[in-house]
N, CA, C and O atoms as a printed pandas DataFrame, in Angstrom:
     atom_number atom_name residue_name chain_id  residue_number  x_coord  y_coord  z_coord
0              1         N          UNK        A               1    0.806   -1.202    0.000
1              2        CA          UNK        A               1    0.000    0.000    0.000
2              3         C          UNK        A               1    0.850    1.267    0.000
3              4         O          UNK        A               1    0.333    2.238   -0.553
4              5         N          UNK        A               2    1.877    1.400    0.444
5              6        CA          UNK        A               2    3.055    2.737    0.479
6              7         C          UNK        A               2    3.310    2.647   -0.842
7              8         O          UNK        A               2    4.165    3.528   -0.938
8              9         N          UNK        A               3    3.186    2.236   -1.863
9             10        CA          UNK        A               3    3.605    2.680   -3.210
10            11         C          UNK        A               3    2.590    3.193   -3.981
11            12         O          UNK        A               3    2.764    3.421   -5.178
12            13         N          UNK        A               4    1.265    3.455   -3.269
13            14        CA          UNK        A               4   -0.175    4.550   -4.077
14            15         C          UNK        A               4    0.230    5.621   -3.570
15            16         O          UNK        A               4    0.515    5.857   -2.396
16            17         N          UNK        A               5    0.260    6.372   -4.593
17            18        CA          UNK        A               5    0.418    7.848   -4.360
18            19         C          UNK        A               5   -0.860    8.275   -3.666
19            20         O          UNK        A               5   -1.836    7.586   -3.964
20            21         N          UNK        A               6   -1.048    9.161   -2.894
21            22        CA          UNK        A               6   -2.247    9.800   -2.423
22            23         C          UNK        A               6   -2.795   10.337   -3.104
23            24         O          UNK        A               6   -2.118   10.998   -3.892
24            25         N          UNK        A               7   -4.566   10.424   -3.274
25            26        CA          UNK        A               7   -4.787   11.545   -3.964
26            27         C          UNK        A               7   -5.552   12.725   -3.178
27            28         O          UNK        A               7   -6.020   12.879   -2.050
28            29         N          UNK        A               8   -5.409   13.638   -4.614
29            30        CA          UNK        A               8   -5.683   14.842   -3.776
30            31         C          UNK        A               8   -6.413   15.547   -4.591
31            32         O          UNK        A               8   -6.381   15.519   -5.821
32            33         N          UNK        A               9   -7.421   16.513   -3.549
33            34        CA          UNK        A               9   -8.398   17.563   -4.449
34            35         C          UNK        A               9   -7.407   18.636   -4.610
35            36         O          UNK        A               9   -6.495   18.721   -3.787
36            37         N          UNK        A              10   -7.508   19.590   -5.736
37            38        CA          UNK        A              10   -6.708   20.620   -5.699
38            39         C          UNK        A              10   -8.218   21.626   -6.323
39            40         O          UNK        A              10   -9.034   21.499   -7.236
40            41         N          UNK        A              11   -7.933   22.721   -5.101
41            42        CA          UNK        A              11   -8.976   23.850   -5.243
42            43         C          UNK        A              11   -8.724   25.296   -5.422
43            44         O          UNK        A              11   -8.429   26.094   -4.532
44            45         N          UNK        A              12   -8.854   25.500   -6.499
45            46        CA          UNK        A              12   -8.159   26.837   -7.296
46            47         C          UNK        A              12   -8.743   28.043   -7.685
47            48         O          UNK        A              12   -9.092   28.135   -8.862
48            49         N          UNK        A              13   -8.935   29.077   -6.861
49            50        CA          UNK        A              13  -10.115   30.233   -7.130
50            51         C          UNK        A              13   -9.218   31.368   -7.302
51            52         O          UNK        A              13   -8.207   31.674   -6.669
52            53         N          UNK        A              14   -9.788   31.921   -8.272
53            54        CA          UNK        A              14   -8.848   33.316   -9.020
54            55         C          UNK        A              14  -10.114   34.433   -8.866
55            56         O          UNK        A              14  -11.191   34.151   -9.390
56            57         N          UNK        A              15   -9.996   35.367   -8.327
57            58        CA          UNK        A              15  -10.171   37.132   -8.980
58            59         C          UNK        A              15   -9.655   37.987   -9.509
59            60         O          UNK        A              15   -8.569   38.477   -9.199
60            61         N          UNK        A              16  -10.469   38.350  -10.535
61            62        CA          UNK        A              16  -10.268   39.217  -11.391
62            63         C          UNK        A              16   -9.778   40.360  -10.551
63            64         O          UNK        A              16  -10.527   40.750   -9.655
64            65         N          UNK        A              17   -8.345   41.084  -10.767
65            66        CA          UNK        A              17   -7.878   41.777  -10.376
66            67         C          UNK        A              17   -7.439   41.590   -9.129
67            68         O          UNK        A              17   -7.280   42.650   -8.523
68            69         N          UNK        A              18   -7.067   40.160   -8.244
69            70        CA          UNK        A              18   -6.764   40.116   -7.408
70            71         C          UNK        A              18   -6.004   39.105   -7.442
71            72         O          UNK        A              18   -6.087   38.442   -8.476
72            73         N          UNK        A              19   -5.056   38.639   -6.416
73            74        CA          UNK        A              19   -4.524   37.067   -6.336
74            75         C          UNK        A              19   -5.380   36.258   -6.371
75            76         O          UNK        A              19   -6.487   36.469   -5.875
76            77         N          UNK        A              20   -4.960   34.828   -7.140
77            78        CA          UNK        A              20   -5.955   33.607   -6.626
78            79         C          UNK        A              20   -5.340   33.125   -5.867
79            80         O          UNK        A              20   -4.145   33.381   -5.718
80            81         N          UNK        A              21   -6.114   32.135   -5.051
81            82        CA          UNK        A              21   -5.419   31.003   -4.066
82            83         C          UNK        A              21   -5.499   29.477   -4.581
83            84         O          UNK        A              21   -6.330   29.035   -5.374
84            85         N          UNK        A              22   -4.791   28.996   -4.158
85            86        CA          UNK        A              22   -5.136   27.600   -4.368
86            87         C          UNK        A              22   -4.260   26.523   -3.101
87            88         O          UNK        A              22   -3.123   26.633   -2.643
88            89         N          UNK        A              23   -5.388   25.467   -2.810
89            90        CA          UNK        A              23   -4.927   24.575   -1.597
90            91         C          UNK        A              23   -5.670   23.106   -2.063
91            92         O          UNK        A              23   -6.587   22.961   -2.872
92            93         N          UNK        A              24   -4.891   21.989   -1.202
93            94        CA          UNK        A              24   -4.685   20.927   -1.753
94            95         C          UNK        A              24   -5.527   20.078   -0.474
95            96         O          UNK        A              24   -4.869   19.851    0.541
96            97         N          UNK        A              25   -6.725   19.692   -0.515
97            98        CA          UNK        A              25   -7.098   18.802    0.502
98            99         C          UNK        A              25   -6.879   17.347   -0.114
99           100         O          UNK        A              25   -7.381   17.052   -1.199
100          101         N          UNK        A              26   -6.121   16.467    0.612
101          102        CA          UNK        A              26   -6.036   14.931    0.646
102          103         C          UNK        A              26   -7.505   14.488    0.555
103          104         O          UNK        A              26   -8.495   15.087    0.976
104          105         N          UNK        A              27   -7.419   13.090   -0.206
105          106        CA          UNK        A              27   -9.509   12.825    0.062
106          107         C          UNK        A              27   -9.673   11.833    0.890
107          108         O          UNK        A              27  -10.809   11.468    1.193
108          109         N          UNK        A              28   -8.319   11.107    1.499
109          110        CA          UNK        A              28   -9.351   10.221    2.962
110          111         C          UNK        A              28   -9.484   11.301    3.841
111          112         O          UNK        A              28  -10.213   10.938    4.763
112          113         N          UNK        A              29   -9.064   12.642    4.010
113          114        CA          UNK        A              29   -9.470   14.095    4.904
114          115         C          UNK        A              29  -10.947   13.410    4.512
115          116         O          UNK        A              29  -11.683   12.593    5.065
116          117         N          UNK        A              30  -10.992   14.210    3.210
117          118        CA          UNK        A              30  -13.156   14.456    2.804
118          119         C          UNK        A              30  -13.618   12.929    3.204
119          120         O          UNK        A              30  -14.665   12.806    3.841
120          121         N          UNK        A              31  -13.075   12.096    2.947
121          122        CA          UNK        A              31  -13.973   10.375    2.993
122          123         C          UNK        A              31  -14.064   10.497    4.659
123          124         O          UNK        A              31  -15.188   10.285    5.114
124          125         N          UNK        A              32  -12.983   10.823    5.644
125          126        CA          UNK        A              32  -13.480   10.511    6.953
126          127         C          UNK        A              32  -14.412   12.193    7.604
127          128         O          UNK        A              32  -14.688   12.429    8.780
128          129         N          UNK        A              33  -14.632   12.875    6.689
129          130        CA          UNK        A              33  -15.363   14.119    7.218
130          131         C          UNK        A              33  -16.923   13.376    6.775
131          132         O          UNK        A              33  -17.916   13.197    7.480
132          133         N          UNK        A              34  -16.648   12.996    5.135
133          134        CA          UNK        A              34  -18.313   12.477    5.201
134          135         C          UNK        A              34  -18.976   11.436    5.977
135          136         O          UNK        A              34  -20.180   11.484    6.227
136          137         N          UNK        A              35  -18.157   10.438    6.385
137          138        CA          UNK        A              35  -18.362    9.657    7.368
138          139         C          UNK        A              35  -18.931    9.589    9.000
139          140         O          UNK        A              35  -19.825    8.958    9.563
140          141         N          UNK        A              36  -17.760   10.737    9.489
141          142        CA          UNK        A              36  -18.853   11.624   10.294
142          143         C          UNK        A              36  -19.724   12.346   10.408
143          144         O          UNK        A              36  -20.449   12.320   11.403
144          145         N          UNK        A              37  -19.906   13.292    9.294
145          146        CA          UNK        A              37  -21.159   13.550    8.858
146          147         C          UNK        A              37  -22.440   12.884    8.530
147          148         O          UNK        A              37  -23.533   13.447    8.591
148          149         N          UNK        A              38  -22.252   11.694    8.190
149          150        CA          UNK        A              38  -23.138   10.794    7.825
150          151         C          UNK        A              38  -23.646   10.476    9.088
151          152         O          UNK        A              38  -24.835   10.665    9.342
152          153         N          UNK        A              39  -22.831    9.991    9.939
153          154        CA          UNK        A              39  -23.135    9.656   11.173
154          155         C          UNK        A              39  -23.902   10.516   12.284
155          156         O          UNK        A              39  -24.779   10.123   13.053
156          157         N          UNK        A              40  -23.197   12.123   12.135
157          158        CA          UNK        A              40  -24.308   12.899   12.899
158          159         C          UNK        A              40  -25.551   13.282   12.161
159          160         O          UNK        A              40  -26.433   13.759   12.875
160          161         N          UNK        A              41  -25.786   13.185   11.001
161          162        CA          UNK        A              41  -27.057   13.131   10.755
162          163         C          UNK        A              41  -27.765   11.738   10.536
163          164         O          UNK        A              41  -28.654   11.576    9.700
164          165         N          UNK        A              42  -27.416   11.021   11.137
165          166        CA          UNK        A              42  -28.215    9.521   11.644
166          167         C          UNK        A              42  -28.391   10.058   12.992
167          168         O          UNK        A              42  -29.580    9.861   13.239
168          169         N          UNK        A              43  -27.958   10.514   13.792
169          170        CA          UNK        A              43  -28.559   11.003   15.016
170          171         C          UNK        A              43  -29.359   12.058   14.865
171          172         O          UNK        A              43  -30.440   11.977   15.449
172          173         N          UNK        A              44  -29.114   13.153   14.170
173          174        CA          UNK        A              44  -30.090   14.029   14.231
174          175         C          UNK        A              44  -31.444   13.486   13.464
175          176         O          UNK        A              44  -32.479   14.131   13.629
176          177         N          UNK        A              45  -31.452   12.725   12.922
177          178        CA          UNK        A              45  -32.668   12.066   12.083
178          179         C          UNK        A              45  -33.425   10.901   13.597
179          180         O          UNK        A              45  -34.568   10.488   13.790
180          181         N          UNK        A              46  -32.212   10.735   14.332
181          182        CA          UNK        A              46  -33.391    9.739   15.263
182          183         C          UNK        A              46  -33.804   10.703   16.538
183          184         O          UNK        A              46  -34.579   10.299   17.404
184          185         N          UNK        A              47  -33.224   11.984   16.567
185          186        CA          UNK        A              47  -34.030   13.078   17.724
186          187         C          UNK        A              47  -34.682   13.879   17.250
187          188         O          UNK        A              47  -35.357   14.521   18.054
188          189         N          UNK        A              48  -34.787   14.165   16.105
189          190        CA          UNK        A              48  -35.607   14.715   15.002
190          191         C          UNK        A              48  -37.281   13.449   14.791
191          192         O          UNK        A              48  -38.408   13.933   14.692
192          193         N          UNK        A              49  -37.161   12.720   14.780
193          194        CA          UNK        A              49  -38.221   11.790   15.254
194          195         C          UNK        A              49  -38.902   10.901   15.738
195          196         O          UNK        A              49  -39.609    9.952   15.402
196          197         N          UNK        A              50  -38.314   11.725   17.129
197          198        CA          UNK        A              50  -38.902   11.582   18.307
198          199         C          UNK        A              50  -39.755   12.429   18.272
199          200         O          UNK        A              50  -40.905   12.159   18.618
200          201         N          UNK        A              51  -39.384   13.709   17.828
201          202        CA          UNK        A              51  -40.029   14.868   18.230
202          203         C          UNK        A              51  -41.122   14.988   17.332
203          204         O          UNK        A              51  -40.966   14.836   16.120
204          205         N          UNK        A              52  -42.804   15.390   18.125
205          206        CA          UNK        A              52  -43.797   15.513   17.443
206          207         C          UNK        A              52  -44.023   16.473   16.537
207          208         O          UNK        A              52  -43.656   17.572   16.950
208          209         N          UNK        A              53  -44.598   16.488   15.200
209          210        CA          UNK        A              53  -44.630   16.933   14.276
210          211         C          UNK        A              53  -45.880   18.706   15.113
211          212         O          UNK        A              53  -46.903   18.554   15.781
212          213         N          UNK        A              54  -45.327   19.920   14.764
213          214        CA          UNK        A              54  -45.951   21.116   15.250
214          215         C          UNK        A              54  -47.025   20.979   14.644
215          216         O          UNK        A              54  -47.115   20.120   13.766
216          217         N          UNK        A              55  -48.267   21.932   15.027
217          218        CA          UNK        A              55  -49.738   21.998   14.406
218          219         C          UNK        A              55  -49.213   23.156   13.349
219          220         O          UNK        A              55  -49.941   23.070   12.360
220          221         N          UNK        A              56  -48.375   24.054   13.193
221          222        CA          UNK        A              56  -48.228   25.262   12.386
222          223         C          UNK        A              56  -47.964   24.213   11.133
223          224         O          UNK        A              56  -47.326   23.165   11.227
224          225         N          UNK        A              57  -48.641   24.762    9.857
225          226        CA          UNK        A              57  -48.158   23.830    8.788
226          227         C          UNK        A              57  -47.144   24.624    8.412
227          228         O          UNK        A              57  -46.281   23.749    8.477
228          229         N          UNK        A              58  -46.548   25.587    8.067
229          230        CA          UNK        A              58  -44.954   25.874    7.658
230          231         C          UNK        A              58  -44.049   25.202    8.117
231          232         O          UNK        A              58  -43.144   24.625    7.513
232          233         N          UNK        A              59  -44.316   25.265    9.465
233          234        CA          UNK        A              59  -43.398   24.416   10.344
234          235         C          UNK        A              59  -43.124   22.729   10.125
235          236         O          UNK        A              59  -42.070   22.099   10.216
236          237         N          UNK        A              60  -44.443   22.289    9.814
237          238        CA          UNK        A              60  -44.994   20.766    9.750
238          239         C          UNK        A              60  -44.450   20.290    8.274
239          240         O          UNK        A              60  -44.571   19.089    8.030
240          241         N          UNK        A              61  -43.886   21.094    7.313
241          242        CA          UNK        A              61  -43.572   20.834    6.215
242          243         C          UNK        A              61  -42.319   20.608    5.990
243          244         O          UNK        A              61  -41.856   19.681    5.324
244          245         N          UNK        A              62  -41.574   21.698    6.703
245          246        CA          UNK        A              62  -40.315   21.590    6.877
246          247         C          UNK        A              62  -39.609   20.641    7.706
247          248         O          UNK        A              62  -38.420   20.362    7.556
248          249         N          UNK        A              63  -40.416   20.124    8.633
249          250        CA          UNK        A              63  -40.508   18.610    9.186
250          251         C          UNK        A              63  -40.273   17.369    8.622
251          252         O          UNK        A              63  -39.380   16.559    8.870
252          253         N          UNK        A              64  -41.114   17.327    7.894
253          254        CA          UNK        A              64  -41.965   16.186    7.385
254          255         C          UNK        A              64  -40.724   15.480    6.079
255          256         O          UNK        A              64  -40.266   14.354    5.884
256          257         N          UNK        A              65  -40.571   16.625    5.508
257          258        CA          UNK        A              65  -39.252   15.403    4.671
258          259         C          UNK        A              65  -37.869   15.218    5.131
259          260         O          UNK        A              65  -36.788   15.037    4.572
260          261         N          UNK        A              66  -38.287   15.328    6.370
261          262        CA          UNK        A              66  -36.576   14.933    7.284
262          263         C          UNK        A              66  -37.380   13.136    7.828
263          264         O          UNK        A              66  -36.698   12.125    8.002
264          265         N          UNK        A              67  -38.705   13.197    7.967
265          266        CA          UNK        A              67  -38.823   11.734    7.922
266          267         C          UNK        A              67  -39.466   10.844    7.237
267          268         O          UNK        A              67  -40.091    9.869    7.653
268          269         N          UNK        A              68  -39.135   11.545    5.161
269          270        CA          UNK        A              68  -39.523   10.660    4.689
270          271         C          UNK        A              68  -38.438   10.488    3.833
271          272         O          UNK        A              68  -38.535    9.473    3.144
272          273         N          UNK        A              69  -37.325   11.231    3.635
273          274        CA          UNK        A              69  -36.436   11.285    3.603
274          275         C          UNK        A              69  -35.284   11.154    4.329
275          276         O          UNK        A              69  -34.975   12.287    4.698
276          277         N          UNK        A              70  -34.546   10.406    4.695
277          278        CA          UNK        A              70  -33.730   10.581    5.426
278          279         C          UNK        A              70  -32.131   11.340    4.873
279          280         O          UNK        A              70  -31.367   11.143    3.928
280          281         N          UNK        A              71  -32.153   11.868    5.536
281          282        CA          UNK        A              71  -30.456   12.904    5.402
282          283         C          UNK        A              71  -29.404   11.590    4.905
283          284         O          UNK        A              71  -29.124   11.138    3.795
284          285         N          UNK        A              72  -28.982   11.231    6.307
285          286        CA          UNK        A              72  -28.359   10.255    6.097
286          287         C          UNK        A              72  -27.825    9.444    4.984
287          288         O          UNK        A              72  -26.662    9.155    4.700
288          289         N          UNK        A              73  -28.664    9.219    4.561
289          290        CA          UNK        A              73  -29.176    7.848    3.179
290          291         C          UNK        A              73  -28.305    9.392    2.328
291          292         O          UNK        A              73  -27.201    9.114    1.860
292          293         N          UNK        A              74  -28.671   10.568    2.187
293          294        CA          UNK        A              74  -28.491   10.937    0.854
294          295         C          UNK        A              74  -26.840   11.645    0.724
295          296         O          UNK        A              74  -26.114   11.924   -0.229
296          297         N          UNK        A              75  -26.695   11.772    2.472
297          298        CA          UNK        A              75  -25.213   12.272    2.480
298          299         C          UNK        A              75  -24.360   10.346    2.051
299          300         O          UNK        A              75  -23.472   10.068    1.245
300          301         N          UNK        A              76  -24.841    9.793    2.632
301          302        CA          UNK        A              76  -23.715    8.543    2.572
302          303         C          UNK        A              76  -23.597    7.837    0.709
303          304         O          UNK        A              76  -22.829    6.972    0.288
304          305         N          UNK        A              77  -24.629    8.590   -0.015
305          306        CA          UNK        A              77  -24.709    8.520   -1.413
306          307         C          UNK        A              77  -23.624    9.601   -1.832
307          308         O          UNK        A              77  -22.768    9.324   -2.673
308          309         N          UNK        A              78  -23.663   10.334   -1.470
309          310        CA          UNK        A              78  -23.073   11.624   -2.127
310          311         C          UNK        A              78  -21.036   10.900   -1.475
311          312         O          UNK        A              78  -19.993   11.093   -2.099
312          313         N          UNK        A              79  -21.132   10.410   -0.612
313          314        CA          UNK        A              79  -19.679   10.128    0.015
314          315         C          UNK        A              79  -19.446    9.114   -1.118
315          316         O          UNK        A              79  -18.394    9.229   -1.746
316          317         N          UNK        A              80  -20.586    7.810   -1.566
317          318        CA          UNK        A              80  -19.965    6.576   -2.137
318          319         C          UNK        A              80  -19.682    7.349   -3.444
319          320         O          UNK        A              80  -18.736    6.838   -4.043
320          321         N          UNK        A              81  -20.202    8.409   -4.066
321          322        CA          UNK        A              81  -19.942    9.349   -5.214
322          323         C          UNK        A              81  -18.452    9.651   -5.364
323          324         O          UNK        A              81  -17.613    9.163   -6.120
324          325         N          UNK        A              82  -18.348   10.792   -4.233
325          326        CA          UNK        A              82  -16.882   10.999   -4.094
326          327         C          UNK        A              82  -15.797   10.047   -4.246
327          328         O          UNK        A              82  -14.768   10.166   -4.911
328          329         N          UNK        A              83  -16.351    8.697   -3.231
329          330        CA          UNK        A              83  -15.009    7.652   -3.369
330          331         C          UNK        A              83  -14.965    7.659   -5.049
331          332         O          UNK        A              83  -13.942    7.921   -5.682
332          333         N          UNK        A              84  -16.618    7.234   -5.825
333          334        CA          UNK        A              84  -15.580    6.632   -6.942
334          335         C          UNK        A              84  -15.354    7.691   -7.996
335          336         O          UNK        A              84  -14.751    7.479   -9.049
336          337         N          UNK        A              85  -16.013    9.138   -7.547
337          338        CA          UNK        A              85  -14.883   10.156   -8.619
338          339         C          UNK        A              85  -13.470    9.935   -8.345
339          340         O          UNK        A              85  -12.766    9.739   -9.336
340          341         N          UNK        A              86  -12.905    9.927   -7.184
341          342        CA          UNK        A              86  -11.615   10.370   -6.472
342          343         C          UNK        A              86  -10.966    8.877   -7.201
343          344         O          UNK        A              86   -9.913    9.311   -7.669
344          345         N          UNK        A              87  -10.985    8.192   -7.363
345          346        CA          UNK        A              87  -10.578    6.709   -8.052
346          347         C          UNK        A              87   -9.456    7.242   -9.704
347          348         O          UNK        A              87   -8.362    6.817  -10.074
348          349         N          UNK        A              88  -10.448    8.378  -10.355
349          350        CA          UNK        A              88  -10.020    8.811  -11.863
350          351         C          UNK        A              88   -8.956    9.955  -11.222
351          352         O          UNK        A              88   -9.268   10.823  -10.406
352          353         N          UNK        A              89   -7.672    9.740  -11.780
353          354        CA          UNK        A              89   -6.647   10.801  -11.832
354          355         C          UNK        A              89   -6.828   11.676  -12.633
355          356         O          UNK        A              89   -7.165   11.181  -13.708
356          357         N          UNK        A              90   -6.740   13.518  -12.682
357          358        CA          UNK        A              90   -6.596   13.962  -13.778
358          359         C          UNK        A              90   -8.292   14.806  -13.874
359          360         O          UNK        A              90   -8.567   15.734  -14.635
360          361         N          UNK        A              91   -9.079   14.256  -13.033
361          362        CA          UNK        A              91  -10.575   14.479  -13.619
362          363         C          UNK        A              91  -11.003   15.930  -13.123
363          364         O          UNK        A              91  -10.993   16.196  -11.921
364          365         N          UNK        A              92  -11.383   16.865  -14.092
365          366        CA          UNK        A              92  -11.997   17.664  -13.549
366          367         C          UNK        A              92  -13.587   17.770  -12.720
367          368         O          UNK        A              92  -14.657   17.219  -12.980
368          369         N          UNK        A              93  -13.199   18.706  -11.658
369          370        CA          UNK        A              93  -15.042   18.153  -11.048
370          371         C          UNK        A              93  -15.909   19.204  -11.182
371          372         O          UNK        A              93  -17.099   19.048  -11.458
372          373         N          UNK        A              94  -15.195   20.652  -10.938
373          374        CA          UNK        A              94  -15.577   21.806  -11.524
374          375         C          UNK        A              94  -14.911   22.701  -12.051
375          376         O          UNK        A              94  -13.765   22.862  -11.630
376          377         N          UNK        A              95  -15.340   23.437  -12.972
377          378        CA          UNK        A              95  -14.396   24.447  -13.546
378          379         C          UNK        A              95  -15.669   25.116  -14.176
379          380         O          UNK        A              95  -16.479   24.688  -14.997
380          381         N          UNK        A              96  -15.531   26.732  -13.277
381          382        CA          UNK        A              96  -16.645   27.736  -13.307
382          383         C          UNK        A              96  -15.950   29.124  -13.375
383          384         O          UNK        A              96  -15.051   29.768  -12.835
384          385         N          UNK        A              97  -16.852   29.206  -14.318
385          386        CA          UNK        A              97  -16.106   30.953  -14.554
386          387         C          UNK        A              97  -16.982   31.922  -14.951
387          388         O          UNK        A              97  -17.641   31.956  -15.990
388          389         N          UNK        A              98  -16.946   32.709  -14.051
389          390        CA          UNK        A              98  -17.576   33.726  -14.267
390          391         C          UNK        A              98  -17.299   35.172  -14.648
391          392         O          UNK        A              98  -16.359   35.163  -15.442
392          393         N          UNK        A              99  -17.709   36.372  -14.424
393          394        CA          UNK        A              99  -17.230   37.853  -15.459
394          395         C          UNK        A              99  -16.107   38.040  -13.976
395          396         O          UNK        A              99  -15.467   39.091  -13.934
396          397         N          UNK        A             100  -15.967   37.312  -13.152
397          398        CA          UNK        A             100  -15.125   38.032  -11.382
398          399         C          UNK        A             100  -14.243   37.229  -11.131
399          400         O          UNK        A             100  -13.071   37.600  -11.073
400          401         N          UNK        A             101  -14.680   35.692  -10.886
401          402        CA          UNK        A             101  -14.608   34.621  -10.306
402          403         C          UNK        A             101  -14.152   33.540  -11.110
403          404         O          UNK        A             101  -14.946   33.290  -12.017
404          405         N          UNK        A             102  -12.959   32.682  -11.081
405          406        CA          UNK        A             102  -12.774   31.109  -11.271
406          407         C          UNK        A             102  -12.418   30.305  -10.517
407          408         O          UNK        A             102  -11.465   30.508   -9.765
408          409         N          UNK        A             103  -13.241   28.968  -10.541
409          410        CA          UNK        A             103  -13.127   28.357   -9.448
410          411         C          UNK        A             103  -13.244   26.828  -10.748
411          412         O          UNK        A             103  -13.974   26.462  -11.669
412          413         N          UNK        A             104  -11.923   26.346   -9.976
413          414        CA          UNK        A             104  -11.741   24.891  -10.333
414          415         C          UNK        A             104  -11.461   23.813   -9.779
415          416         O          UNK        A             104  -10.347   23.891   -9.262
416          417         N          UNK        A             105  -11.874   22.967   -9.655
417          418        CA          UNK        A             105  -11.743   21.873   -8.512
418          419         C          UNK        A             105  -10.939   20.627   -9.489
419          420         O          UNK        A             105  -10.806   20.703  -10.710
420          421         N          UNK        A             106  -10.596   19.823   -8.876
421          422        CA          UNK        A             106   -9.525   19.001   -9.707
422          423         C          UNK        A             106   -8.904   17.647   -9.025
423          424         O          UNK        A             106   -8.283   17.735   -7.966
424          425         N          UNK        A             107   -9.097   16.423   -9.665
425          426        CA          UNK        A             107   -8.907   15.412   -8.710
426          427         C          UNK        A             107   -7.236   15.488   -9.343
427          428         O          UNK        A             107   -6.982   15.636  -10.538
428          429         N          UNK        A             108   -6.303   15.364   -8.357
429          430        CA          UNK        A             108   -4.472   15.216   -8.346
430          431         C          UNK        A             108   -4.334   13.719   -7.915
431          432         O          UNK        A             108   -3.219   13.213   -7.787
């Protein structure tokens, strides 16, 4: 296993008329952030319903697809995503440009 190179996101934002920056997050960083993330919203989804749904319907709506939906389920999709972008060397994930702003994201 010491002979895989690591990979890495490289995140690159330029202004117009200003310096850009750019910094390099490793992706088992992001794989063990979504992981815990995943995990605190499996808890907030089981104290979230416990709690009885309010009589205000604004309120009752904004409720209601936290338990027919679960968070969870859609963050731990979005993580198995990441693993298998992060797999392709070379791949761009975004590259946005606007009349101010460029912002490019980049699997290394």
């Amino acid at each position: 296993m010491w002979n895989k190179s690591a990979r890495l996101l490289m995140v690159r934002v330029k202004v117009k008329k200003r310096r850009g920056f750019s910094f390099l997050v490793p992706i088992w960083v992001i794989d063990e952030f979504m992981e815990a993330f995943t995990n605190l919203a499996w808890v907030g989804e089981k104290v979230i319903g416990c709690v009885p749904l309010p009589r205000d319907e604004n309120v009752r709506k904004n409720l209601s697809w936290v338990k027919s939906i679960p968070p969870s389920g859609v963050i731990a999709s979005t993580h198995r995503i990441i693993k298998d972008l992060s797999q392709h060397k070379g791949l761009d994930l975004v590259d946005v440009e606007t009349e101010e702003v460029q912002v490019k994201i980049r699997i290394k």
